[in-house]
N, C-alpha and C positions, 0 to 999 in steps of 0.2 A: 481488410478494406472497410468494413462496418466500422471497425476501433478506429480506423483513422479520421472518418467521420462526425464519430462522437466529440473524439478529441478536439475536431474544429468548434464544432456549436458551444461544445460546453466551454473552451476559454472563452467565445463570445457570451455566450447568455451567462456567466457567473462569473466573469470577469472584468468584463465591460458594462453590463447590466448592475447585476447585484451588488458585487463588491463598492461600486459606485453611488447606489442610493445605501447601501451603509457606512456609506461617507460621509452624506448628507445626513444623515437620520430620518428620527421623524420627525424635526422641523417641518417639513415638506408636508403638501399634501398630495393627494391621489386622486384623481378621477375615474370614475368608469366610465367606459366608453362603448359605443356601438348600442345595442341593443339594453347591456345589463344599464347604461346611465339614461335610456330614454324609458327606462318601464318605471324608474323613479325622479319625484320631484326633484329638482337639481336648480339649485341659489345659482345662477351666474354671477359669479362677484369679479369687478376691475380691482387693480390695484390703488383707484383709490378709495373708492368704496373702503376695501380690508382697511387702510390707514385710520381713514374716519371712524371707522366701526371701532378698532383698535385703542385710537386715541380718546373717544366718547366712551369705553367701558372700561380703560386703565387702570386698576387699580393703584400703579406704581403711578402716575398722573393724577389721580385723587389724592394722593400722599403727597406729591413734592407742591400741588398747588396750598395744603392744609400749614407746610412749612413755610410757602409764601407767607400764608397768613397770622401764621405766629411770628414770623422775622416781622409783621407790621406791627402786627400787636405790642413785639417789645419795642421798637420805636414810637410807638405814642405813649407806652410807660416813661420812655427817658426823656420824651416832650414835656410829659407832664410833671416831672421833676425839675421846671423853669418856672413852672408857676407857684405863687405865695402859698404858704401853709396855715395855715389856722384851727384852732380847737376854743369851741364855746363848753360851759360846765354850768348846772347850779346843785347845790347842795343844801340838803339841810338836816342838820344835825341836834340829838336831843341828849340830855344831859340829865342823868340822874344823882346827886350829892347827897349823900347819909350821914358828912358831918355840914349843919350846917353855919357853925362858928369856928373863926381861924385867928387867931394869934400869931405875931412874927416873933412877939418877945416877951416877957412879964409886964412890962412897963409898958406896952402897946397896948391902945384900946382894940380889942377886937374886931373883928370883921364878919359881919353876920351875912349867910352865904343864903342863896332860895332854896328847897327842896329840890327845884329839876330847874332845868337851863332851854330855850329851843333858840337855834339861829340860824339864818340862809345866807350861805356865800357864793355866788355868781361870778365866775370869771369870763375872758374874751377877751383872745390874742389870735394878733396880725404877724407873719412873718414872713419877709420875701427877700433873699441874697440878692444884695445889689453886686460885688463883684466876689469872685468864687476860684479866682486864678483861671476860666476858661474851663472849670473842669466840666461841667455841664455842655460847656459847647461841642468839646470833642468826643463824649460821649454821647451825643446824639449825631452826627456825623458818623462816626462808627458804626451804630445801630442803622444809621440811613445804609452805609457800604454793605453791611451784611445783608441787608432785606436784597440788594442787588444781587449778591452772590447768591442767596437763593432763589433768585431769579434767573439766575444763568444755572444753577443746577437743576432746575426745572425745564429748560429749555435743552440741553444734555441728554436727560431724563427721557426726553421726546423724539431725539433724535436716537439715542439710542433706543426703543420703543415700533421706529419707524423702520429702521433697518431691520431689525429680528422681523418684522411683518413682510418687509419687503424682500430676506435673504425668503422665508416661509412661503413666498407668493413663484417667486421665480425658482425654487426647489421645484413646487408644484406643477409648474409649469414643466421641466423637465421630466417629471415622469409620466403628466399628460403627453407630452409630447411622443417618450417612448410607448407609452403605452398604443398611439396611433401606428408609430411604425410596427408594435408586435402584429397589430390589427391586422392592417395590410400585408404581412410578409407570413401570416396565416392563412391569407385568403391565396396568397401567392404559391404557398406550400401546396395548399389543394388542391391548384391545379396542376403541380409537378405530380403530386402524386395520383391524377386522374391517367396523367398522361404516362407516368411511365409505366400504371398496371396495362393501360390498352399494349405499348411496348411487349412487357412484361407476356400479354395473351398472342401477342406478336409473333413472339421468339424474339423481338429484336431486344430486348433485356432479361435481366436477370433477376430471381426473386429477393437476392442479395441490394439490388438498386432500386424495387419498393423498397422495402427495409431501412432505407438509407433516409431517402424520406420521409419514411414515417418514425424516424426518430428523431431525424430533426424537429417535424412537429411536435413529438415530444416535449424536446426539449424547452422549444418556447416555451410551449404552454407551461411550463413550470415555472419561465421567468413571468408570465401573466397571474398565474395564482401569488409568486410572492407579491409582485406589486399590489394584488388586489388587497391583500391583508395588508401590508403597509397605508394602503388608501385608506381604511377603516377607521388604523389608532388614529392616523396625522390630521384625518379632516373633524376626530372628535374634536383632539387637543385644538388645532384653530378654533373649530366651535367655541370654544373656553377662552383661548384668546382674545377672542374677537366679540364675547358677548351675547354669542347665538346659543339657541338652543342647543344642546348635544346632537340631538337626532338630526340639525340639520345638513343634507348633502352640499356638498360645494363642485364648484365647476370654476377654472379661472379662465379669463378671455386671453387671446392671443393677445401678444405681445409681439413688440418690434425691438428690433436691435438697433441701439443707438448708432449714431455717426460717426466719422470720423475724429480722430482729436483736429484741431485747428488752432490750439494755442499751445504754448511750450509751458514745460512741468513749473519755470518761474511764476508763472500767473498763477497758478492754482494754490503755491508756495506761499505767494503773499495773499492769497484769499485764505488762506488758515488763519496766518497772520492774526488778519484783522477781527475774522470771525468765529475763530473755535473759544468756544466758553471755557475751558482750562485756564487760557492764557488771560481771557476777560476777568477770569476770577481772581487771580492771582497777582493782576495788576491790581483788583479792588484791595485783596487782603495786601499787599506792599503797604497802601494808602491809611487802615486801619492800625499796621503796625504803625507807623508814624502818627498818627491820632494817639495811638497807647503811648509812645516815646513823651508826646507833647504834654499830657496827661501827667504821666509821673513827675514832671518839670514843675509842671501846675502847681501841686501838692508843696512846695516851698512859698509860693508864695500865700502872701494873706487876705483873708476873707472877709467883707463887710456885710451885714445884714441887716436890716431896718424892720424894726417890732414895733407894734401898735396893742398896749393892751389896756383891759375896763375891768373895774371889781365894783362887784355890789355886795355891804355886807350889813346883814342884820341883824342885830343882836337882841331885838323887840321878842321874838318868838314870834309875832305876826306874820301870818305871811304879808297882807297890805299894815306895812309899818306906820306908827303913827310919825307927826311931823318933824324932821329934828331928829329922827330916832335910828335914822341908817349912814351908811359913808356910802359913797361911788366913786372913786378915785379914778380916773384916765390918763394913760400915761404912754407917751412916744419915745424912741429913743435908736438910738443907732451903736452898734458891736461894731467891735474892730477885731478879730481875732486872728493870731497867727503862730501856728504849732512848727517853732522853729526846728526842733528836734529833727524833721524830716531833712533840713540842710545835709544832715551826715545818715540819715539811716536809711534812704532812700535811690543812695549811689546803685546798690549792688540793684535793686528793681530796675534802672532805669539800663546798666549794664544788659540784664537777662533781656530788655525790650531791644534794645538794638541788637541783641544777637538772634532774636525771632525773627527782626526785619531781615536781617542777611541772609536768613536761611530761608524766609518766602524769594529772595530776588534772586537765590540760588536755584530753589524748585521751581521757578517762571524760565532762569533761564534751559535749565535740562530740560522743563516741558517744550520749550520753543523748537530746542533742539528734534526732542522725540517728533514733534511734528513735522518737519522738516523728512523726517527719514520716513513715515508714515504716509503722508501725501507722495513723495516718488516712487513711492513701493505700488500704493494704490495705482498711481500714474502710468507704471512699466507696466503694471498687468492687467492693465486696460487694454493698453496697447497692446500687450501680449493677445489678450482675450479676441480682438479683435481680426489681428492676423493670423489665429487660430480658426476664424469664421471664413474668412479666407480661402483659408489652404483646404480646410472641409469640404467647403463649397467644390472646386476643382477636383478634390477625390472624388463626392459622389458623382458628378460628372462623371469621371472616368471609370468609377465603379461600376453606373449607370450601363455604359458604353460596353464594358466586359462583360457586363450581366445578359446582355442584347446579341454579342457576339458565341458565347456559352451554350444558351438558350437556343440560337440555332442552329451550333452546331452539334446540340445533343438531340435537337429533331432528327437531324441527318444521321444521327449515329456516330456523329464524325469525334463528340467528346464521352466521354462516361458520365457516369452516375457521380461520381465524388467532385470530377470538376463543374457541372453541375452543380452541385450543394454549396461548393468553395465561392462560387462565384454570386451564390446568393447572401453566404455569411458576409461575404465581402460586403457586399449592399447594404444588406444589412445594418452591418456594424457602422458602417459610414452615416446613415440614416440617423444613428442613437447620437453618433458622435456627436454632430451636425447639430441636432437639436438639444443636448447638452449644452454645445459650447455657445450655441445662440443665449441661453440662458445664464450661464456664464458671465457672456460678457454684458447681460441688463444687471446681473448682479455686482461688477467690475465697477460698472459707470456709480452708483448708488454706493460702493465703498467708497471710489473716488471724490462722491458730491460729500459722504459722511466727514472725513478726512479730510476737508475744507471746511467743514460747521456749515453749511449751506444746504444740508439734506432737507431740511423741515423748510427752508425756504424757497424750495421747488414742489412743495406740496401745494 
């Protein structure tokens, strides 16, 4: 009778309990509850509070906004490669000569040289590509598409960021939640076990059905110490998550279970559509491949560029030359150049570019796809989650209702001891169920909103 006993609480407490938050892991956090969470300070944190906190100490958010920053930074280098070039110089250079006479030929009168030479040459040039075949154009277009794209992987970044915070919040929630039910069906335990020692000094029980109960006490309590040690790692690692101190406790606030669905899985279908950053990003890089397409085409045609340049040269050695004694020459002029070569050698580049393009409007369509199946999956187990809070709900009712019926009729003597104990596992476990699958299904709604790309905009 004892074994049979055991064998009930323990599939409950280690099967339903345990095996269940190491399901979860330690994502989750743990609260203490009753007496051990009021003798210490305890952070009440909502779930948006943890968001904010999350997203204001992100480390993985300080890095994708650092890559915003750099996708800008290369778009005003490829801006600035629209604007004229110019380099100014002066020089001046000294000349020492150890023969100072030179002959071209016998019959030449010679040419008498100075010991040393000094003179300053000054140059300044203008140069700005008036046409370039476009190639500047579509490389800044490019550079403009990408800074987007890392703006949609930042935004990604966030949403995924926001989920791991929020699966970590409603985890916690569930083992707060159980931890309340152990609370209560301890307090509950203690009074079967008041009641069936007075029995017990009776004669109208057995020392066999103390026994009974005080192993089910037992056995909770075994499921209380694991969760207490789970509460421990999980509320550090948040801490770390989240920015906070290590030492600090956490508590999270109730939570409600969303509503009903009211719209069909097509709505949600085309809100991916529009708004998951995959697809946004992928229509940007299509765009890009076609900037590189247009690009390579570019490189055939030819290039005009207008230069402005000045020379100053002295040959006085002075630096302030005397009158008569320097050039300055300024001179405008316009390039026409055109590197036909590229006619023929630039087929196979422009080849490799349009098979890159194929292959972005290949991975936009499979990603469109994957989403499609992603959002109805999220969709059904919503629904699922929900109808699961449901049916919960009616068990412990009816659990409820047994446990009532049980209860008095193990006062009368009219049940034993074990149906007794059955009828509280019952409860029990209905209780864990209950407040799991309420959790559940907040965590359900929140993969359904992620699976849309609209998480972060319900924040």
């Amino acid at each position: 009778m004892i074994q049979r006993s055991s064998n009930v609480f323990a599939r409950l407490a280690f099967r339903r309990v345990h095996s269940r938050f190491q399901k979860y892991g330690l994502l989750a956090l743990l609260l203490l509850l009753g007496g051990a969470v009021s003798a210490q300070n305890v952070r009440q944190l909502s779930l948006e509070e943890a968001i904010r906190l999350g997203t204001q100490n992100s480390n993985t958010i300080k890095l994708s906004q650092a890559r915003i920053e750099e996708a800008i930074s290369r778009y005003n280098q490829v801006k600035d490669n629209t604007l004229p070039t110019g380099s100014v110089s002066y020089t001046y250079n000294h000349a020492e000569i150890p023969t100072t006479t030179f002959k071209i030929s016998d019959k030449a009168e010679p040419f008498f040289l100075p010991r040393r030479a000094d003179a300053f040459l000054g140059t300044f040039t203008l140069q700005e590509v008036i046409f370039g075949g476009n190639r500047l154009k579509y490389a800044t277009e490019s550079t403009a598409l990408l800074t987007q794209v890392a703006r949609l992987d930042a935004e990604s970044d966030k949403e995924e960021l926001v989920y791991n915070i929020a699966s970590a919040y409603f985890n916690l929630y569930k083992l707060q939640q159980s931890q309340q039910v152990v609370a209560q069906n301890l307090e509950a335990i203690d009074r079967q076990i008041k009641q069936a020692q007075r029995f017990f000094e009776q004669g109208l029980a057995t020392r066999n059905d103390v026994l009974r109960f005080r192993l089910q006490r037992s056995n909770i309590e075994l499921s209380g110490v694991d969760l207490e040690t789970n509460r421990k790692v999980v509320v550090y690692n948040l801490d770390i998550m989240l920015g906070l101190p290590p030492e600090t406790n956490l508590a999270v606030e109730k939570i409600e279970t969303p509503g009903q669905l009211t719209v069909p899985v097509a709505a949600f279908v085309d809100t991916a559509l529009v708004n998951r950053q995959e697809i946004k990003a992928l229509g940007l890089q299509t765009k890009v491949a076609d900037n590189q397409i247009k690009s390579i085409k570019a490189e055939k045609m030819p290039s005009v560029l207008a230069s402005a340049s000045a020379y100053y040269i002295n040959p006085s050695g002075a630096f302030v030359p005397p009158a008569n004694s320097y050039v300055a020459p300024v001179m405008a002029g316009v390039t026409v150049a055109w590197n036909f070569d590229q006619l023929w050698l630039n087929d196979n580049k422009a080849a490799e570019a349009r098979i890159k393009k194929t292959e972005v409007e290949i991975s936009r369509d499979a990603t469109i796809d994957l989403v499609k199946t992603q959002v109805n999956e999220s969709y059904q187990n919503y629904r699922k989650a929900l109808e699961r809070v449901q049916i919960l709900e009616t068990a412990i009712a009816q659990a409820t209702e047994n446990d009532r019926m049980v209860e008095s009729q193990y006062q009368n003597t009219i049940a034993s001891a074990i149906d007794r104990v059955d009828a509280e596992t019952q409860l029990f476990e209905a209780q864990i169920n209950l407040a799991l699958a309420k959790a559940d299904a907040d965590l359900a709604y929140y993969t359904l909103l992620k699976s849309t790309g609209t998480l972060t905009h319900n924040q």
